[in-house]
Structure formats: C-alpha cells, structure tokens
C-alpha positions in Angstrom: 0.0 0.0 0.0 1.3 3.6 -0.7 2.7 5.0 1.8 0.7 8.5 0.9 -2.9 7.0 1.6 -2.9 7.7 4.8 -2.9 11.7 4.3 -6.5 11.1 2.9 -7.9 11.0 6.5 -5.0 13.7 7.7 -6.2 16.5 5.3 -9.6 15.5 5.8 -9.6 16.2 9.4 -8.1 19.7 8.8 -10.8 20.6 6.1 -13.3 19.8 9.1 -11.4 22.2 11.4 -11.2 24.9 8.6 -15.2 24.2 8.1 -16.1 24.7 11.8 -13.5 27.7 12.1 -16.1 29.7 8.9 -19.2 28.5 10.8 -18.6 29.9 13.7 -17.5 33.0 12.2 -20.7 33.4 10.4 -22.4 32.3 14.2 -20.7 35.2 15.3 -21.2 37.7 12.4 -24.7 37.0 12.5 -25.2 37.2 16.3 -23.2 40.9 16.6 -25.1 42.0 13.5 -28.4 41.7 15.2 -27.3 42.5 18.9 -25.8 45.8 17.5 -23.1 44.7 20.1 -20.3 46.8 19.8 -16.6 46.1 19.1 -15.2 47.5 22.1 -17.9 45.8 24.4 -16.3 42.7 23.3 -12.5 43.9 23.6 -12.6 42.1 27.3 -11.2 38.8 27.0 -14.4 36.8 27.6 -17.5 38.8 27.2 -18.0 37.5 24.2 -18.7 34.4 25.5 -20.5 35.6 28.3 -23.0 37.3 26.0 -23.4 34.4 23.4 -26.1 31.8 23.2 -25.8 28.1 22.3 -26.3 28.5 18.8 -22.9 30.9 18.8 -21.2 29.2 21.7 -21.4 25.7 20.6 -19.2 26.5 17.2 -16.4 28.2 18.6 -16.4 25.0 21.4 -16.5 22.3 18.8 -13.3 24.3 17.1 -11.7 23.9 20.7 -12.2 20.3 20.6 -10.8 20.0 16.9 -7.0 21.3 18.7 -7.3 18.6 20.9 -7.5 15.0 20.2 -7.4 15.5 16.6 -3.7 16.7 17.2 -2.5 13.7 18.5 -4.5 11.8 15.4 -1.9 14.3 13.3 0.9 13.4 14.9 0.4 9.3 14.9 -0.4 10.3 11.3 3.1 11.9 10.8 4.9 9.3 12.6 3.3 6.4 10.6 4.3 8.1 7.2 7.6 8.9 8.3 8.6 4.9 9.9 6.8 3.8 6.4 4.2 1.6 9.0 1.4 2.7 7.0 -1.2 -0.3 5.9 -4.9 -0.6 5.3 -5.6 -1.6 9.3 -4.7 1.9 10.2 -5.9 4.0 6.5 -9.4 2.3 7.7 -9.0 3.8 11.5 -8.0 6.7 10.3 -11.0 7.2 8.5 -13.3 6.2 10.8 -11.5 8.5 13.1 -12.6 11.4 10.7 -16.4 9.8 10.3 -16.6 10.1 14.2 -15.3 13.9 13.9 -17.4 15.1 11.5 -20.9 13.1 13.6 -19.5 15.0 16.4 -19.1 18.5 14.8 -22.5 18.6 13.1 -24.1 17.6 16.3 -22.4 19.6 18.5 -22.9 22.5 16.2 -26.5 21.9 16.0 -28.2 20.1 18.4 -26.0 19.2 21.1 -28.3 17.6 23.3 -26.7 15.0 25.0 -29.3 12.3 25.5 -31.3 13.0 22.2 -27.3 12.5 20.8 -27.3 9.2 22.8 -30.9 7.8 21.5 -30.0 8.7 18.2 -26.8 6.8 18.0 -28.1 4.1 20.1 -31.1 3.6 17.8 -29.6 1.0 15.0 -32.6 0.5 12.6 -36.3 -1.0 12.8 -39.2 0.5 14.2 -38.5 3.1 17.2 -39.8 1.6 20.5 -42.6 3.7 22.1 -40.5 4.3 25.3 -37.6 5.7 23.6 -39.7 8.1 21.4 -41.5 9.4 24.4 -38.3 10.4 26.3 -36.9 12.1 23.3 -40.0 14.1 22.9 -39.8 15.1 26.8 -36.4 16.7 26.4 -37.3 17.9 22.5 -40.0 19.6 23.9 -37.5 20.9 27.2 -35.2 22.2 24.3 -37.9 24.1 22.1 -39.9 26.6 25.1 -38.4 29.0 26.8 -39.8 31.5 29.2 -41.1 35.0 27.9 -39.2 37.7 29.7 -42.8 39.9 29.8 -45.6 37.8 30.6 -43.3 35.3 32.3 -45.0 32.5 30.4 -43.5 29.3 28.6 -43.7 30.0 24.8 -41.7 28.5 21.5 -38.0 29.2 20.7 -37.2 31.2 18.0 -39.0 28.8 14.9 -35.7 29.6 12.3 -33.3 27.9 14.6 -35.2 25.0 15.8 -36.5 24.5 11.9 -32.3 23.7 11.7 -32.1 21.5 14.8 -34.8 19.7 13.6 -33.0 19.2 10.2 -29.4 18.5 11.6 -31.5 15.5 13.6 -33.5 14.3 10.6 -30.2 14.5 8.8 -28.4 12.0 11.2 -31.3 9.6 10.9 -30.4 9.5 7.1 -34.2 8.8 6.4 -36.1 9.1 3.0 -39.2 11.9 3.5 -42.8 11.2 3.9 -45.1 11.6 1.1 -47.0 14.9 1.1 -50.3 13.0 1.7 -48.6 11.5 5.1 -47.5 15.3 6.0 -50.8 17.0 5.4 -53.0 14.1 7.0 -50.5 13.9 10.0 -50.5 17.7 10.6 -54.1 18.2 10.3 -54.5 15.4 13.2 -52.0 17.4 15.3 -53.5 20.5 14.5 -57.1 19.2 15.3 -55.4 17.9 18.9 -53.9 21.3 19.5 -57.5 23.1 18.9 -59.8 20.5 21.1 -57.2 20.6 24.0 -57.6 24.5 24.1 -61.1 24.1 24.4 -60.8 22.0 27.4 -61.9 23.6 30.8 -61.6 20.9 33.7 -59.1 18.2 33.9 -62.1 15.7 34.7 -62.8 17.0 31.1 -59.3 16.6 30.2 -59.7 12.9 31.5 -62.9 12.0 29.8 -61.9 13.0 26.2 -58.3 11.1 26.6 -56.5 13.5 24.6 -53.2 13.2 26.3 -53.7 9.4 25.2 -54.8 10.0 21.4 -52.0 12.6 21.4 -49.6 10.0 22.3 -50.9 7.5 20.2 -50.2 9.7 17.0 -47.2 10.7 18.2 -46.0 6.7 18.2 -48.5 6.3 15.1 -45.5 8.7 12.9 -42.5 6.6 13.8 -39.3 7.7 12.1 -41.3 10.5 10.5 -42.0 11.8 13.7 -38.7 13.4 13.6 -39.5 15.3 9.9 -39.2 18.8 10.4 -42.3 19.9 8.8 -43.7 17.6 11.2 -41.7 18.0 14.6 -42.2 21.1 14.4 -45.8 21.4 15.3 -45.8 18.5 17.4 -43.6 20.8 19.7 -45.9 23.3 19.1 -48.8 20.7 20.4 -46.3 19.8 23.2 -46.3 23.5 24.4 -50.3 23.7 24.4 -50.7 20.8 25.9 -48.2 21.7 28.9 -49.5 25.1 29.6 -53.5 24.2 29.4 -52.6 21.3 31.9 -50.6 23.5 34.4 -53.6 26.4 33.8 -56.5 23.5 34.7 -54.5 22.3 37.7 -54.1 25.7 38.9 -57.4 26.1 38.3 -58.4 22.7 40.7 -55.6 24.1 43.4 -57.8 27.3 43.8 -61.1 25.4 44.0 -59.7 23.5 46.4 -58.5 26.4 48.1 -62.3 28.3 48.1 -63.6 24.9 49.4 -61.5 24.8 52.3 -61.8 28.4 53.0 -65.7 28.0 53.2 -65.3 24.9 55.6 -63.2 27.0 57.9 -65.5 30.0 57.7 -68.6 27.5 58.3 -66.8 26.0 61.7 -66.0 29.8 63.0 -69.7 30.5 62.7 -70.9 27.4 64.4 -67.6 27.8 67.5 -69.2 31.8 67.8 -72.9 30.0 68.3 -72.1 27.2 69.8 -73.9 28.1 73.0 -76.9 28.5 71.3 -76.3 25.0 69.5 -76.1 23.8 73.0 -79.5 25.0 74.6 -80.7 24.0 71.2 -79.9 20.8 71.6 -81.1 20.5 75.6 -84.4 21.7 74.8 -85.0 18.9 72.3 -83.5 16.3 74.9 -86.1 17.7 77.7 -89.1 17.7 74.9 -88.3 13.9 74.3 -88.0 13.3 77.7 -91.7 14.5 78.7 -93.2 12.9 75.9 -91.5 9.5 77.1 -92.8 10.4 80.5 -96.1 11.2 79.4 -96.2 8.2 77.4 -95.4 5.6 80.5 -97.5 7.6 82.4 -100.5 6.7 79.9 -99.4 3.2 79.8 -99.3 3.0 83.6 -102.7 4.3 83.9 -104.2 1.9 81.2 -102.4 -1.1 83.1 -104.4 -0.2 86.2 -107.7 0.1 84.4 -107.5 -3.3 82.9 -107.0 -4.8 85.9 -109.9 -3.0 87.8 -111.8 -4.4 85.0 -112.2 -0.8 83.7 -110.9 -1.0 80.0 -111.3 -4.1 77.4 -108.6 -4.9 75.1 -109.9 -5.4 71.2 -109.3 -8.2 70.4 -109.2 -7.5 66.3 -106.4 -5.0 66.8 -104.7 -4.9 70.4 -106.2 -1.7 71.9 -107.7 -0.6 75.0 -111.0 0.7 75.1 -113.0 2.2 78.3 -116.1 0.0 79.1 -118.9 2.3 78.3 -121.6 1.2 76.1 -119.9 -1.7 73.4 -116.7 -0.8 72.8 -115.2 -3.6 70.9 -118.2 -3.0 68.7 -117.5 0.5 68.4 -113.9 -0.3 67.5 -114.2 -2.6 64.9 -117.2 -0.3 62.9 -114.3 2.9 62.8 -112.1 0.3 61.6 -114.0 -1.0 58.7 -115.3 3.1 58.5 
C-alpha cells in the first residue's frame, strides 16, 4: 500500500477544522449584526462568551475540541508516514476517526443535546420503540420553550433555529421523506389535537376525552417521520399547548380547592361563635323527648291499672284498650271497617 494513503484521512480532518472555524465566524457575524453589540464591548477577553447563546457558543467549542485529540490523530499520522508503518488496518481507522469527527461536529454544532445525541446513536434500525420516542419528545419539547421575559410564560424558541435543529436531527437519521399525503393528514391530526385541547376547561374533562392518550398514540403512530421537520415542528408546538393548558387546569383545581376549604373553615367559626346557642338547642330537644317518654309511660301506667280493675277491654281485632262504656269492641271494629 502507498505509503501516501494515509494523508486522505489527515487533510480531511483539517478541512473539518477549517469548516467549523467559517461557521462559527458566520455564528458570530450573524449574532453581533443583530445585537448591534459593539466592538469594544467585546475587547474584554471573555464577554464575548459571556453574552453568546448556544447556537454561537457551541461552534467556537467544537473548534476547541478539533485542537485537541485530533492533534494527537496528526501526529500518529506523521509518525506512521515517516517509519513507512502505513497499511490498510490503520488507512481504515484513520478514517473512521474522521467519520466520528465530522458526527461529532454537526451535532455539537447543531443540536447538542446529549441524550437525544445518545438515543439517536443508540437507535440502529427498525421501528423506534414507544419508550424511547417518548423520552426524546420530553427533552425535545425541554429544548424548544423558553420563558417570555414579559408575561413570564412558557412560549416556543425562535422557529428559524429549531427548523435547523430539527434538520441536523432528521439528517443524522439518514431517512427518506414522507409523502406529502402523510405530512398533510398527519399535521391536520396534530393540528385538530392542539384546537380541542384549548377548548378543554376541567381536567375531569381533560380525562374523559383522553386526549393526552390520542396525542400520544399519533405521536407513536409517525415513527421515524416523527422526527420530519415539517412535522416536529408542530408536534412541539402541540407539546407547548398541551403543557400550559394542563398546568392552567391544575391551577385552576388548586384554587377550587382552596375556596372549598376556606368556606369549611368560615362555616366551623360561625358554628364555635354560636355554639352556645347550639347547646341549649340541643337540651331543649332532649327535655321535649324526655316528657313525651314520661307522658307516654304515664299513659301506659294508667291503662295497666284500668284493665286490671276491670275498667278497659282490650280489642281483640287489633290490640287496643278501650274504656267499658256502652260496646266498645263493637264501636272499635265499625271505625275500623269506616
């Protein structure tokens, strides 16, 4: 093998480094341009960084990392080349070396999410499994809201630089697009979700109509394409609706809850500032029931000591007692049948 094959994976590196190095220029051109930060503001060694947000950052960081490991892939280069120790076991790591580099710069360029990196790689073909897609839309949807500085609220990222997240991830998936029948039909269901869930008023509503489930389900329902920009992008629009209706509705339950309580309280202060009224209230009932028991064995008494005189005659068609004067078991049984 020539000895010269293995400069292929050397200069390729270093066209990498040079393409990083004019991307983050361009990061940074772009970013001062429309911060109308001045030069001097930046002449402390620094603020620049201080100032910058991921998008500019992560550039100028990758470039870092390009002076690092890839200078001890140079030198092993040079040092191969020069003992004439070159073969095709290390022209093939070479280049795989460079593979790994340039995965690594377009990610950490764009992206850079960590985990969603990890899934991605991790995920070797075949149908995505329903728990992996759900923990990449959690931190997907993490990366796309931010909170607005006036109203304090969670609203979407800037849409122009998540559209190119969204293609530096479809990108690295290396998928064919969907039809435009599958985009319209599938954004049309998202878009119907998004409208019925800000209609929603209760959570017990919420639960009846299922929509986090059916949300779910044609999330899973998209697969691979659920990563399509033209479709990820209003699913994390979806994502943001769905969050802030469900944190308004269980505000909303936390303040009912609240009011309920607050009438309980006000309900037991009223009775403790009556309650010796309550008291007497209930005495007098006691005392009523107790002269009406009296009265009653009193009655009962008397009756007793009439039928044993022989003064009273008990019916008997119905168990009563009935003073002796004229017929009166006759008398009782014709008001009965009356």
């Amino acid at each position: 093998m020539r000895q010269t094959a293995i400069f292929g994976p050397f200069f390729a590196t270093m066209l990498l480094t040079l393409v990083v190095w004019l991307y983050m220029y361009v990061r940074r051109i772009r970013f001062l341009t429309s911060s109308k930060i001045t030069p001097e503001e930046m002449a402390v060694p620094g603020a620049l960084a201080r100032v910058s947000p991921p998008e500019v950052s992560n550039p100028s960081d990758n470039l870092k990392n390009l002076f690092e490991i890839p200078v001890l892939f140079y030198a092993l280069v040079l040092y191969l080349f020069v003992t004439q120790q070159v073969d095709a076991t290390y022209v093939t790591a070479a280049w795989v070396f460079v593979v790994f580099r340039v995965l690594h710069s377009a990610i950490h360029c764009t992206i850079n999410i960590v985990l969603v990196r990890f899934y991605l790689y991790a995920h070797v073909s075949g149908p995505w499994p329903t728990e992996r897609l759900d923990k990449i839309d959690f931190l997907l949807a993490r990366l796309s809201e931010e909170v607005d500085d006036r109203s304090g609220e969670l609203v979407l990222r800037d849409h122009h630089r998540l559209t190119e997240i969204f293609q530096g991830i479809w990108a690295q998936l290396g998928e064919a697009p969907p039809g435009d029948q599958l985009i319209e039909e599938s954004r049309s269901a998202i878009d119907r979700l998004r409208h019925e869930m800000g209609g929603v008023e209760s959570l017990d509503a919420l639960n009846e109509s299922a929509l986090i489930r059916r949300y779910r389900e044609t999330k899973h329902g998209l697969g691979r394409y659920y990563f399509y920009p033209e479709l990820l992008l209003p699913i994390q629009e979806t994502n943001l609706v769905f969050k802030s209706r469900i944190q308004k509705l269980y505000r909303q339950e936390e303040q009912r809850i609240v009011a309920e309580y607050q009438r309980v309280f006000e309900l037991e202060r009223e009775v403790s500032l009556d309650s010796q009224q309550l008291i007497d209230l209930i005495l007098g009932h006691l005392r009523i029931m107790h002269q009406e028991r009296r009265q009653d064995d009193e009655r009962d008494g008397r009756r007793d000591h009439e039928l044993d005189q022989g003064e009273a005659t008990l019916c008997p068609d119905h168990g009563r007692f009935h003073e002796q004067v004229g017929r009166p078991m006759v008398i009782c049984c014709e008001m009965t049948r009356r």
